[in-house]
C-alpha positions in Angstrom: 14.1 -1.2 -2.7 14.0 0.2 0.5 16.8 -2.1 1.8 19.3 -0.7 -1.3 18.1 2.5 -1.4 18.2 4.0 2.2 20.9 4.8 4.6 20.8 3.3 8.0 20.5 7.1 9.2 17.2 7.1 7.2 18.0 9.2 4.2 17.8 7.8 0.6 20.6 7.4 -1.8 20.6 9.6 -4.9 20.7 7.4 -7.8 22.1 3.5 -8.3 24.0 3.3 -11.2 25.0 -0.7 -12.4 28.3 -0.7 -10.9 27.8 1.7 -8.0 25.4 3.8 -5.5 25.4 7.4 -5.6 25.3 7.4 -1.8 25.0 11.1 -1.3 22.3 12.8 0.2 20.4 15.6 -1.6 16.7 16.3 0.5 15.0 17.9 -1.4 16.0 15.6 -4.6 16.1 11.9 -3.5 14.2 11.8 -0.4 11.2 13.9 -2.3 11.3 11.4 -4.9 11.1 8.6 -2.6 8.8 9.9 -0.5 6.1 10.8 -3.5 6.7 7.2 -5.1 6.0 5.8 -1.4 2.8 7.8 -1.2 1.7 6.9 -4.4 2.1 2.8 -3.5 0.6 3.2 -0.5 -2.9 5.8 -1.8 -2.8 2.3 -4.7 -2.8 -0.2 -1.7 -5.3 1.8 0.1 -7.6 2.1 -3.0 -7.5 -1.6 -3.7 -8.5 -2.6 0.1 -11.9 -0.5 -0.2 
């Protein structure tokens, strides 16, 4: 997801739609989003290790 989702500059795409990306950058919308479901994988992977 990372590789479709997330400018080369390091922020995130808005949305992806089926025939085109929404390639605008909103902080406090997209990268907040991504940024919380990142957390969330990474506080499951962390859990699942202990």
């Amino acid at each position: 997801m990372l590789e479709k989702m997330q400018h080369q500059k390091g922020y995130f795409y808005f949305r992806k739609y089926k025939n085109y990306t929404e390639k605008t950058s909103f902080m406090r919308w997209s990268n907040a989003w991504m940024f919380a479901g990142l957390t969330a994988v990474l506080q499951s992977l962390s859990a699942n290790r202990q």
